[in-house]
C-alpha positions in Angstrom: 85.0 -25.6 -266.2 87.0 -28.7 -267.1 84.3 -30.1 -269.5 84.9 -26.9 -271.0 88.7 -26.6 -271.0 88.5 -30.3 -272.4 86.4 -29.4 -275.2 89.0 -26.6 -276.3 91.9 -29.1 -276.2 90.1 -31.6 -278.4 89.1 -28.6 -280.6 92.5 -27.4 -281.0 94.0 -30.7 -281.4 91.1 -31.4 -284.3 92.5 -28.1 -285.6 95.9 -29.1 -285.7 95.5 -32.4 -287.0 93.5 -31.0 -290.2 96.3 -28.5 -291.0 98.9 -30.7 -290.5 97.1 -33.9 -292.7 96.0 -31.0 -295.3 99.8 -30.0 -295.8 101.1 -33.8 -295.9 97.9 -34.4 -298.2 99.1 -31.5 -300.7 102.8 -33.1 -300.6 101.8 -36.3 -301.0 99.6 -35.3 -304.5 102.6 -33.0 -305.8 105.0 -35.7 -304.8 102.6 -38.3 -306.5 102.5 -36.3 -309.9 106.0 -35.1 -310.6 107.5 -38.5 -309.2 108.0 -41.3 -311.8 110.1 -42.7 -314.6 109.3 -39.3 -316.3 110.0 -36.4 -313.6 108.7 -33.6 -314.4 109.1 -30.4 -312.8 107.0 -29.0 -309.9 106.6 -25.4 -311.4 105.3 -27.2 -315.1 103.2 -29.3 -313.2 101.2 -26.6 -311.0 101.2 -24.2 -314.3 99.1 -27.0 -316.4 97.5 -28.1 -313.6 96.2 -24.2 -313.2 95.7 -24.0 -317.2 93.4 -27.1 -317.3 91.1 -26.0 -313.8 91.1 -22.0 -315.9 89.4 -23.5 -318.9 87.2 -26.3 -317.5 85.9 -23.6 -315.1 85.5 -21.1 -318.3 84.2 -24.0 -320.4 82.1 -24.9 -317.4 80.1 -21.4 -317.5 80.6 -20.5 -321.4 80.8 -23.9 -322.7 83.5 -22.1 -325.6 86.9 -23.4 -324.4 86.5 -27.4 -324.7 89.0 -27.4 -327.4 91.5 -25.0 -325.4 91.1 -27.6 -322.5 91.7 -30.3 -324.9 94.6 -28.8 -326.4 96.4 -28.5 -322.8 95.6 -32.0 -322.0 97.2 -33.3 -325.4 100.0 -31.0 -326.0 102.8 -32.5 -324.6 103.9 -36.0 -323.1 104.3 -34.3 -320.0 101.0 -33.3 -319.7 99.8 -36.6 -320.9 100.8 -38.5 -318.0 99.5 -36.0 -315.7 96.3 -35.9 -316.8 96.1 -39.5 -318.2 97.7 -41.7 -315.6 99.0 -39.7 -312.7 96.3 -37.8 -311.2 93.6 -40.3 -311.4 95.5 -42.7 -309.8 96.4 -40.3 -307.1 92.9 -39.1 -306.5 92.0 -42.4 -306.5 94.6 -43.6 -304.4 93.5 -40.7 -301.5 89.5 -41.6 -302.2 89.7 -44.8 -301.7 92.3 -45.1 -298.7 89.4 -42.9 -296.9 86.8 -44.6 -297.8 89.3 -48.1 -296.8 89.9 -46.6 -293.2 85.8 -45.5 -292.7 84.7 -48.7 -293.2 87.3 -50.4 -290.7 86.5 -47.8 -288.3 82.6 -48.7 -288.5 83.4 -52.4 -288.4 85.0 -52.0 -285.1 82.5 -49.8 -283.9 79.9 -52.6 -285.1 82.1 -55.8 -283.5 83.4 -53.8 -280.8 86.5 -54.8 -281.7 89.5 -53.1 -282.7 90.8 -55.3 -285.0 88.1 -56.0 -287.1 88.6 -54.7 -290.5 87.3 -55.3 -294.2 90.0 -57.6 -294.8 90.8 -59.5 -291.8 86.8 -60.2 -291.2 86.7 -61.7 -295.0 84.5 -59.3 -296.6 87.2 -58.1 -299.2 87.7 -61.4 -300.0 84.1 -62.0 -300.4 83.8 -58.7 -302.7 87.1 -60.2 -304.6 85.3 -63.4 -305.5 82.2 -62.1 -306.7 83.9 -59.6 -309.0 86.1 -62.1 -310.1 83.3 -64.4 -311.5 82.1 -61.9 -312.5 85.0 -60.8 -314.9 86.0 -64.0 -315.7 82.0 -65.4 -316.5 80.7 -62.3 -317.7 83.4 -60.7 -319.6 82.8 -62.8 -323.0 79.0 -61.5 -322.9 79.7 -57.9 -322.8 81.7 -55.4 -324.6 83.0 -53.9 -321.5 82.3 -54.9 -317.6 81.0 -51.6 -316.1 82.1 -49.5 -313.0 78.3 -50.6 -311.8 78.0 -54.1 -312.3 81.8 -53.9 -310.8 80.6 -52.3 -307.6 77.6 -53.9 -307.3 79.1 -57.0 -307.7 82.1 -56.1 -304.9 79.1 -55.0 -303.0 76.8 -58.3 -303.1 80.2 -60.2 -302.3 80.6 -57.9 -299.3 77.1 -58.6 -297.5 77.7 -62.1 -298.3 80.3 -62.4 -296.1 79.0 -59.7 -293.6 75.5 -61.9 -293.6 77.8 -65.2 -293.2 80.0 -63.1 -289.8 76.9 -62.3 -288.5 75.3 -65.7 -288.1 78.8 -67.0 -286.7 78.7 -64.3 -284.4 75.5 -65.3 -282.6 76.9 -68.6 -281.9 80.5 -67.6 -281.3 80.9 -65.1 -278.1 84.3 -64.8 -278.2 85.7 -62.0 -280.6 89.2 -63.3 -281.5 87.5 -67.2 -282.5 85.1 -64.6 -284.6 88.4 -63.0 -285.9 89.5 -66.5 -287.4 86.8 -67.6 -288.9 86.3 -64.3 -290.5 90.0 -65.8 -291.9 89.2 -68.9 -292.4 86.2 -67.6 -294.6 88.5 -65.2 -296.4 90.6 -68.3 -297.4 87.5 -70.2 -298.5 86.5 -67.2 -301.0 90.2 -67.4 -302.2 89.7 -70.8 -303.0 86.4 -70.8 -304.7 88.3 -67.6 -306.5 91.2 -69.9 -307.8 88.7 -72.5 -308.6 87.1 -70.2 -310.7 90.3 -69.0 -312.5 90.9 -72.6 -313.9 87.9 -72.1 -316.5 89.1 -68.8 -317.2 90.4 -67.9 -320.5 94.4 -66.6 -320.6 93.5 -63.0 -320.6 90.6 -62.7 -318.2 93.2 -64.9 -316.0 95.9 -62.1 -316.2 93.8 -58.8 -316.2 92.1 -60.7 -312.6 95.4 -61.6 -311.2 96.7 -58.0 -311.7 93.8 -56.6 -310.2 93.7 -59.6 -307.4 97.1 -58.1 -306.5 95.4 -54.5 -305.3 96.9 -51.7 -307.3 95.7 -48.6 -308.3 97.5 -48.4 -312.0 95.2 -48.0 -314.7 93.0 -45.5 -312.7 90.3 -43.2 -315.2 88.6 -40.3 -314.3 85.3 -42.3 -314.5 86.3 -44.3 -311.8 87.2 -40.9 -309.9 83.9 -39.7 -310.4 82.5 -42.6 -309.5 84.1 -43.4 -306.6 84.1 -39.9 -305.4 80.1 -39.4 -305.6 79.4 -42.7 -304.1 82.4 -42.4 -301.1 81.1 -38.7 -300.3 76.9 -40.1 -299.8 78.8 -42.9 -297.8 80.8 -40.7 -295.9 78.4 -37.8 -295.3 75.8 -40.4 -294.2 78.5 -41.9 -291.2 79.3 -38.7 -289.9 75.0 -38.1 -289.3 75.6 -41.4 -287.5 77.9 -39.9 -285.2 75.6 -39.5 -282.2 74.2 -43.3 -282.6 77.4 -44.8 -283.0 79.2 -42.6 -280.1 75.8 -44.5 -277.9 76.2 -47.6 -279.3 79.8 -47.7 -278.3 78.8 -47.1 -274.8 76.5 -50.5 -274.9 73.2 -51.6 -276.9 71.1 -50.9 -273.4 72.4 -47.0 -273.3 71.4 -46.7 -277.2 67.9 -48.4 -276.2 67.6 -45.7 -273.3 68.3 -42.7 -276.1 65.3 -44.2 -278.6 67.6 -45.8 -280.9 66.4 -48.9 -283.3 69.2 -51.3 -282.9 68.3 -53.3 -285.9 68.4 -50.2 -288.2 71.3 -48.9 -286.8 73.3 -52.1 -287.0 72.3 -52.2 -290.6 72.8 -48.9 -291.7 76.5 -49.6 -290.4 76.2 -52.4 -292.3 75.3 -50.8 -295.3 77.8 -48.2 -295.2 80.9 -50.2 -294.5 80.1 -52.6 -297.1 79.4 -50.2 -299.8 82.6 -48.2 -298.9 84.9 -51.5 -298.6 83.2 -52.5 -302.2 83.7 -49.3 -303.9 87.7 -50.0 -303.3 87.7 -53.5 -304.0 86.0 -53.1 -307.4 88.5 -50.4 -308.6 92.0 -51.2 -306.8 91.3 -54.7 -305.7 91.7 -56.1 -302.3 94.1 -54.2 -299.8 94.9 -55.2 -296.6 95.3 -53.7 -293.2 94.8 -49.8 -293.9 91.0 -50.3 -292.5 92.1 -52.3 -289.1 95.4 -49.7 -288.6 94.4 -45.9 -289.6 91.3 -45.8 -287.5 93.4 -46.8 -284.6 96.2 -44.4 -285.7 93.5 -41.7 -285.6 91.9 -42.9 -282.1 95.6 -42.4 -280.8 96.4 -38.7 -282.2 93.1 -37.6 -281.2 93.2 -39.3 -277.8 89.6 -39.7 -278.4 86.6 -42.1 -279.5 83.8 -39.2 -280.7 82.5 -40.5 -283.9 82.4 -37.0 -284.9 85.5 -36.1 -284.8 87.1 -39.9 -285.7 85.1 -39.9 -289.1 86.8 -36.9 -290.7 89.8 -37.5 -289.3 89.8 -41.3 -290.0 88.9 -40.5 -294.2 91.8 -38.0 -293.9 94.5 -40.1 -292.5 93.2 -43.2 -294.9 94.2 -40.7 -297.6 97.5 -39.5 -296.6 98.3 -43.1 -296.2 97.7 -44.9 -299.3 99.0 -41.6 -301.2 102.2 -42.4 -299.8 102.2 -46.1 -299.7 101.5 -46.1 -304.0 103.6 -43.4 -303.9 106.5 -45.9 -302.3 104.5 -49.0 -304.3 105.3 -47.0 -307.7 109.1 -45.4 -307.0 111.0 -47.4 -304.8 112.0 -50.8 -307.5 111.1 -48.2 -310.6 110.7 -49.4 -313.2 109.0 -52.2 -311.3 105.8 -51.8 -309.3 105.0 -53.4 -306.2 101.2 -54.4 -305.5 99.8 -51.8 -303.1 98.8 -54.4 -300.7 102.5 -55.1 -300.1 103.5 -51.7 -299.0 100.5 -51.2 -296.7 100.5 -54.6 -295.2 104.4 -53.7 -293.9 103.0 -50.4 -292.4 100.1 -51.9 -291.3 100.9 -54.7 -289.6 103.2 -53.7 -287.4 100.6 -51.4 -286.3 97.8 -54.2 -286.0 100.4 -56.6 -284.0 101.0 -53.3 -281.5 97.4 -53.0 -281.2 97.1 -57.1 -280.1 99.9 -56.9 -277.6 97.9 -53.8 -276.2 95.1 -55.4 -275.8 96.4 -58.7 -274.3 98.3 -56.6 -271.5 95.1 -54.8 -270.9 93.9 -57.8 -270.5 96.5 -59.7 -268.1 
């Protein structure tokens, strides 16, 4: 009976929390694509909006209206910047601040540690150095550095520094030593980044310290598409990890008991946090703290630690959070821009700094 009156309250709080991170979701991508040096109208945004999805769909099935899409696309300024810079960024912007707050949320699951995250562990500064030889080395080779060799390069530079954790972690027992030197090795790839820089030409050193600086300007709808196939496979293959992870959280012996293959597991977590912490670094650089604080904002609102339930949830609040913080990144010095990184490390922080007080009463 209570198991059963338990299961209704963590249902309808899951309910709730969807509707009410759906509707802050929507605001956030109006807000996002009517807010700017150029503001434009809700009403003419939402009737181009609906005149472009009527003839892709109709284009889609008859293949006859590419050049009535194209027109709407093209006719004005207005819709110009919506279609060319302000709704790929803010797709981006929510796809990636998902995918950001997945991977933290796996990480901790993996450490057993709430603070472990992308960032603070060193693996987006491992994906950071990697791409950036790889733009700076590369770059007079090729016409064009693709969204592939980006990723896979973020991607390489992620299990680097995941591979380097790991063998620290068999020697160092104690989680917040493991925390530093996951800093310490951040700093490192920083340095052998800057190093890097010096043999760099003057435009390969500009277009990487833009990008070094985490922002999502200059998003495409290739990198949407991208980003949104491989996020989804990432995400999609976490959630069927629930069960596992909801065991493994319980203690390797109890996930041993149930029939499951540590090693595997503890790469396919692996796998899947690195892949999604890569995708973001390779298309709006390094950004800090959304992967240590949203997963522990979620754990908080749900009030509890099913994998299940956390996963969606987690990708959803990641979203809503980076939507707003570019949103603030974008608006609040206009015409400047401030480096995404920026606004989420003073919301996140605070958050990360609760968290360690928490945990050191708990403690005491």
């Amino acid at each position: 009976m209570k198991r059963d009156l338990q299961e209704r309250t963590d249902a309808g709080r899951f309910a709730a929390l969807v509707a009410v991170l759906a509707v802050l979701l929507a605001w956030g991508l109006v807000l996002n694509v009517n807010t700017g040096p150029v503001e434009i109208p809700a009403p003419q945004v939402f009737s181009l909006v609906w005149a472009a999805l009527r003839y892709k769909v109709m284009d889609l099935f008859t293949g006859n209206y590419a050049q009535e899409l194209e027109a709407v696309l093209e006719a004005t300024t207005e819709s110009r910047i919506i279609f060319s810079i302000r709704m790929p960024r803010m797709l981006l912007a929510a796809i990636l601040g998902g995918a950001l707050s997945v991977s933290g949320f796996l990480l901790q699951t993996f450490f057993r540690n709430p603070i472990a995250g992308p960032f603070v562990l060193g693996i987006s500064s491992g994906a950071k150095m990697v791409v950036g030889i790889t733009m700076i080395f590369l770059a007079p080779y090729v016409a064009r550095v693709s969204s592939l060799i980006m990723i896979t390069a973020a991607f390489a530079g992620s299990l680097l520094i995941v591979g380097v954790v790991l063998l620290v972690s068999q020697r160092v027992q104690n989680m917040s030593m493991l925390l530093v030197i996951g800093i310490m090795v951040g700093y490192i790839c920083t340095a052998a980044t800057d190093f890097c820089i010096t043999f760099a030409n003057e435009e390969h050193i500009i277009n990487l310290t833009s990008w070094s600086m985490g922002s999502f300007a200059g998003a495409t709808w290739n990198n949407v598409g991208v980003s949104l196939w491989l996020c989804s496979v990432c995400l999609v293959l976490a959630w069927l990890l629930s069960k596992p992870i909801g065991a493994y959280a319980l203690g390797e012996g109890y996930a041993r008991s149930l029939g499951i293959n540590i090693k595997l597991f503890r790469a396919a977590l692996i796998l899947l946090s690195s892949l999604l912490s890569a995708c973001v670094t390779a298309f709006a650089g390094p950004i800090s703290f959304v992967g240590i604080a949203v997963p522990h904002i979620t754990r908080t609102l749900l009030k509890t630690n099913r994998p299940a339930v956390v996963i969606p949830i987690s990708y959803l609040c990641g979203a809503v959070f980076c939507i707003f913080c570019d949103l603030i990144a974008r608006t609040a010095f206009s015409p400047k821009e401030m480096a995404i990184g920026t606004v989420t490390s003073a919301f996140g922080a605070p958050v990360v700094i609760y968290m360690m007080l928490k945990r050191r009463k708990a403690q005491d």
